[in-house]
C-alpha positions as CSV (number, residue, x, y, z in Angstrom):
1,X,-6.6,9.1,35.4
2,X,-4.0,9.0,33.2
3,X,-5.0,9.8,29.4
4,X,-3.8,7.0,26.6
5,X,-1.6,8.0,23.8
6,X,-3.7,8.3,20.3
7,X,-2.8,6.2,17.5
8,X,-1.6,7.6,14.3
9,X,-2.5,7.0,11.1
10,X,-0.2,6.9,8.0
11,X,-0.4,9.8,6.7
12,X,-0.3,11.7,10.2
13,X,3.0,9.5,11.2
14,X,4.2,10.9,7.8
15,X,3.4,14.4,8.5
16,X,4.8,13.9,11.9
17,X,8.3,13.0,10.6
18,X,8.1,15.2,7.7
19,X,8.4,12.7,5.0
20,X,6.2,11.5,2.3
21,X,4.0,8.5,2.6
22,X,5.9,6.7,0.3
23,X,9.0,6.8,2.7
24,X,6.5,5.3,5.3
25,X,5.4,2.3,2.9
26,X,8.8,1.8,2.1
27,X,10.0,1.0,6.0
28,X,7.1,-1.1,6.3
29,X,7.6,-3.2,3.7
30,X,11.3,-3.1,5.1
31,X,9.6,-4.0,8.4
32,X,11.6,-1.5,9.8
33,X,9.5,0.8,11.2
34,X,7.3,-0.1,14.7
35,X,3.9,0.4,13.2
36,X,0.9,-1.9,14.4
37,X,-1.7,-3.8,11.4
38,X,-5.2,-3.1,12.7
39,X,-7.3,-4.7,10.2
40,X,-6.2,-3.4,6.4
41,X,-4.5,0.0,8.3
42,X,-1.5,0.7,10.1
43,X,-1.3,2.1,12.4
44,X,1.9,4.4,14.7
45,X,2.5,5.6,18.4
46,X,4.2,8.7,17.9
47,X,6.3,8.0,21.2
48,X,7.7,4.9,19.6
49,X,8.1,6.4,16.4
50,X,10.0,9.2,18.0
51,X,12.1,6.7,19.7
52,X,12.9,4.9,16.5
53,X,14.0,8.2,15.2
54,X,16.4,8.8,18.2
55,X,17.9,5.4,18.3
56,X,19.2,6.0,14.3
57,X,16.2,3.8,12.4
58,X,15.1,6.4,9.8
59,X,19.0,7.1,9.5
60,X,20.2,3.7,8.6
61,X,17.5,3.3,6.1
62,X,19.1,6.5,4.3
63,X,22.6,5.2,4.7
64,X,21.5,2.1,2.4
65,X,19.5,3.8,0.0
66,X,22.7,6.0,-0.8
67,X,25.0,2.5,-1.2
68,X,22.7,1.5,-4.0
């Protein structure tokens, strides 16, 4: 049997990508980033946060910050 994929928390997403949790608050609120609401805490699969990484999300978020 195939094992599922753990959630992440916020801060471990953020220690994942290396960034502070403030950069993770941030995308949400930019409802950017795929994160899941369970109850008052959100929650990350790393495999779709990875994916999101490769596909340019976290990079266009840093190309707009730097045009304001």
């Amino acid at each position: 049997m195939q094992r599922a994929e753990p959630w992440y928390s916020l801060e471990e997403i953020a220690k994942h990508l290396g960034v502070s949790k403030e950069t993770i608050y941030r995308w949400l609120e930019r409802g950017t980033i795929p994160a899941h609401r369970v109850g008052k805490l959100w929650k990350f699969k790393p495999s779709d946060i990875d994916q999101w990484v490769m596909n340019g999300g976290a990079e266009k978020l840093a190309s707009e910050k730097g045009k304001k």
